[in-house]
Kinemage of the C-alpha trace (Angstrom):
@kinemage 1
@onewidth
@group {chain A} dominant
@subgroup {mainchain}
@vectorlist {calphas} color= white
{ca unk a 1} P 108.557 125.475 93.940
{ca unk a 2} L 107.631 122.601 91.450
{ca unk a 3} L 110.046 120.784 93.668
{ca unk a 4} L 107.943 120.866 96.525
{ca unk a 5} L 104.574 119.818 94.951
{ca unk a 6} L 106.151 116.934 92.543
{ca unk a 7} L 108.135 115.451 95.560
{ca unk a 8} L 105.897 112.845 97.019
{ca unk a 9} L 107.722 113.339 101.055
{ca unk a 10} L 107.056 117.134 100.372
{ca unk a 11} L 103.672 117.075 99.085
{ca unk a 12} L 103.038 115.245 101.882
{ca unk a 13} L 103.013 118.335 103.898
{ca unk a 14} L 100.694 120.182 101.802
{ca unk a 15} L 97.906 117.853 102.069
{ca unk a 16} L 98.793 117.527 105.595
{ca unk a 17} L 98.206 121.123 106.234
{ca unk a 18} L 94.710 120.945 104.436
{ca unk a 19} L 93.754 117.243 105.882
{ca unk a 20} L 94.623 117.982 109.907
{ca unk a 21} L 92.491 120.848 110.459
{ca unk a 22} L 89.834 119.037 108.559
{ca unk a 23} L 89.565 116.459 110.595
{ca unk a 24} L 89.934 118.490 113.743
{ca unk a 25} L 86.953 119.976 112.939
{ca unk a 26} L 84.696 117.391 110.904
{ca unk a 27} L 86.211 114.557 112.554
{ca unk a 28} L 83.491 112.917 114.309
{ca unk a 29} L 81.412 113.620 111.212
{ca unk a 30} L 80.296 110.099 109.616
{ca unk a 31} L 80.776 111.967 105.487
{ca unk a 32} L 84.431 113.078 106.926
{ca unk a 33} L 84.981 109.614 107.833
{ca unk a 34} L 84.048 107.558 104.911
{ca unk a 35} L 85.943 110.198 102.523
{ca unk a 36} L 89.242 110.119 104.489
{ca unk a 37} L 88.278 105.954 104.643
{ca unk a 38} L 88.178 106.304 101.059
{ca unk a 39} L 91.359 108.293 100.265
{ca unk a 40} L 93.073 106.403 102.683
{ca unk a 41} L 92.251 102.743 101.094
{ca unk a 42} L 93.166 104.169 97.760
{ca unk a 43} L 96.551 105.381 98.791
{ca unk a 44} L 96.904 101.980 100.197
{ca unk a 45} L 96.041 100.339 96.828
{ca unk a 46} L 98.609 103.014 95.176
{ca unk a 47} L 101.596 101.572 97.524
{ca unk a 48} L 100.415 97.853 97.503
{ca unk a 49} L 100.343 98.008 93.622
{ca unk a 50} L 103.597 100.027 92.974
{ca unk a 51} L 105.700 97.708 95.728
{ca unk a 52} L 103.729 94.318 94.184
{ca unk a 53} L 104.474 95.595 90.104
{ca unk a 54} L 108.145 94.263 90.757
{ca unk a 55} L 107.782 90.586 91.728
């Protein structure tokens, strides 16, 4: 079990199966849209940063 929530591909699915129904129901909501704005930029950061730390 501590497989599945430290494995990035498989934790994936977790927050999947919290963030879909979300936005399936908030979606068009302008608060729903800046968070998910939000989280999304910083995972963006995350990836940019780790990939960029080697050159």
């Amino acid at each position: 079990m501590s497989y599945l929530v430290q494995c990035g591909w498989c934790a994936s699915i977790w927050v999947a199966v919290l963030v879909v129904p979300a936005a399936c129901r908030w979606g068009d909501r302008t608060w729903f849209q800046a968070a998910a704005t939000v989280a999304g930029a910083s995972w963006l950061y995350g990836i940019a940063a780790t990939q960029l730390d080697d050159y």
